[in-house]
C-alpha positions as MATLAB code, in Angstrom:
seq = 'XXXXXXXXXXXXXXXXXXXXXXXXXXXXXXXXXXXXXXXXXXXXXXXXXXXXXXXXXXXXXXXXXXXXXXXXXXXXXXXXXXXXXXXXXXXXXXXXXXXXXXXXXXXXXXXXXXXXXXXXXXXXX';
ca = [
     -17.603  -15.808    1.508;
     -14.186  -14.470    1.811;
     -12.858  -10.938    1.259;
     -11.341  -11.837   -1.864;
     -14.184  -13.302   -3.581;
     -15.591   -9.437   -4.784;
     -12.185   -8.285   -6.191;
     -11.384   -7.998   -9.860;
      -9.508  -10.205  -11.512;
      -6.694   -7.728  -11.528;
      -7.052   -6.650   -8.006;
      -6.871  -10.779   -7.218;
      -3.704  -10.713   -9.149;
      -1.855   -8.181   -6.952;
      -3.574   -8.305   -3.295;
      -3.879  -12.323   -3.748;
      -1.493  -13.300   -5.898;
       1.401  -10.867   -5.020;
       1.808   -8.964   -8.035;
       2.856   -5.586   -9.003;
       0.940   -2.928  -10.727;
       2.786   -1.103  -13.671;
       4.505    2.233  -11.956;
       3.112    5.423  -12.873;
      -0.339    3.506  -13.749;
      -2.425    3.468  -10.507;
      -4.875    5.748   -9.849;
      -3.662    6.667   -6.165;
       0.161    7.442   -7.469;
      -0.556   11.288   -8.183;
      -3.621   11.300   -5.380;
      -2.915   14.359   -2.513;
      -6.285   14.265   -1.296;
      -7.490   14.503    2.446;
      -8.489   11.263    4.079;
      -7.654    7.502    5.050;
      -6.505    4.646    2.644;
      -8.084    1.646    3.557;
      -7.430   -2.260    2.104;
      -9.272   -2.404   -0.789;
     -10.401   -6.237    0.351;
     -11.473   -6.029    3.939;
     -11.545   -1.891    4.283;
      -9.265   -1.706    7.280;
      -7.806    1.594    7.869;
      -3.929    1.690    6.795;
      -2.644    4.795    5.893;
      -3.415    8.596    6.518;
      -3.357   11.307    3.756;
      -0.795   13.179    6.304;
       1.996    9.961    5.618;
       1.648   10.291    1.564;
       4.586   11.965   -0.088;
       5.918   12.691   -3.762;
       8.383    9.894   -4.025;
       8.504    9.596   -8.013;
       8.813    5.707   -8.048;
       6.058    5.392   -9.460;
       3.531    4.253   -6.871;
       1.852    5.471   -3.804;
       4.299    6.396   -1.043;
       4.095    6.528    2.232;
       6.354    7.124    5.244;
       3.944    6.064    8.125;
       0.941    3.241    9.036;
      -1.972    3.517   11.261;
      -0.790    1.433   14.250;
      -1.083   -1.903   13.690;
      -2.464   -1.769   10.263;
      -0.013   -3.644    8.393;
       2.391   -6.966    9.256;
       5.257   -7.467    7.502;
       6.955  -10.756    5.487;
      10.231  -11.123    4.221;
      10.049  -11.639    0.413;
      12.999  -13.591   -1.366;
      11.101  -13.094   -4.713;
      12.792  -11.942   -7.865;
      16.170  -12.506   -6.702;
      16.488  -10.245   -4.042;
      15.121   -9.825    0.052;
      12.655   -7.433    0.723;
      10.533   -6.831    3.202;
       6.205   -7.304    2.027;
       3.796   -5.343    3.942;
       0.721   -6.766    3.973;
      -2.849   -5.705    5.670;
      -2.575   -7.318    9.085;
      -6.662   -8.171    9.189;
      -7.042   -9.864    6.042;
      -3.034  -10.576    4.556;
      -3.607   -8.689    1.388;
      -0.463   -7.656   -0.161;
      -0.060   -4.034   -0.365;
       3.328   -3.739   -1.540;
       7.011   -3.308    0.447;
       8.758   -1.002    2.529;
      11.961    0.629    1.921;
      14.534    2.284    4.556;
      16.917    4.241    4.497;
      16.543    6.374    1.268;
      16.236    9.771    3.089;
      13.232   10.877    1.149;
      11.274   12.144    4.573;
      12.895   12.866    8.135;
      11.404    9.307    8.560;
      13.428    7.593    6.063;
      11.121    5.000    5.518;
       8.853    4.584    2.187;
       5.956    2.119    1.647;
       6.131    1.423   -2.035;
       2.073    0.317   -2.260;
      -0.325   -0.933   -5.695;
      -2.834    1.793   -5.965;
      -5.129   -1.399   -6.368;
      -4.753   -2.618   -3.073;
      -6.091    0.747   -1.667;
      -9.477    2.306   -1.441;
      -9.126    5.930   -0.269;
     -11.825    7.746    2.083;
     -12.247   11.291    1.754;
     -11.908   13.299    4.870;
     -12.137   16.827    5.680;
      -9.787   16.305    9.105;
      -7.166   13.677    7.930;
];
């Protein structure tokens, strides 16, 4: 059985198929909760509450990774080169990463589908 097999057809669509959740429609976009966001297929650990910030695009943003977390692909989809980020345990697509827009000190935003996240509530994180 393979980590896909329990997802919805819609999660499928995005963490399997590459797709793109409508911005402004995910249920992690306007989430400022303490705790971990984990791949919503294989439940590795990607992101802490800490790296989440406001960005206003539209989808979860976030200017850091747990270590190792996430691999990255170049995508030449839709006309244009971008760079994927993708769970590195299981491949899921998460979303992309943007630098270079100035929005933290880091400069760096993971644009990420609210479906390919689970979040973990934590009182330390």
């Amino acid at each position: 059985m393979s980590v896909f097999d329990k997802l919805t057809p819609e999660e499928r669509r995005v963490i399997v198929g590459k797709g793109t959740e409508a911005p402004f429609s995910g249920e992690y976009n306007d989430h400022y909760e303490h705790g971990v966001y984990q791949c919503r297929a294989c439940s590795t650990d990607l992101y802490t509450s800490v790296a989440k910030f406001k960005s206003g695009c539209g989808w979860p943003s976030f200017d850091d990774e747990i270590s190792g977390a996430l691999v990255r692909h170049t995508d030449m989809s839709g006309g244009m080169t971008r760079i994927e980020i993708c769970c590195a345990n299981c491949d899921g697509h998460l979303g992309h990463v943007f630098e270079g827009e100035a929005l933290t000190e880091k400069s760096v935003r993971h644009c990420v589908n609210s479906v390919s996240l689970r979040f973990v509530e934590s009182k330390s994180t």
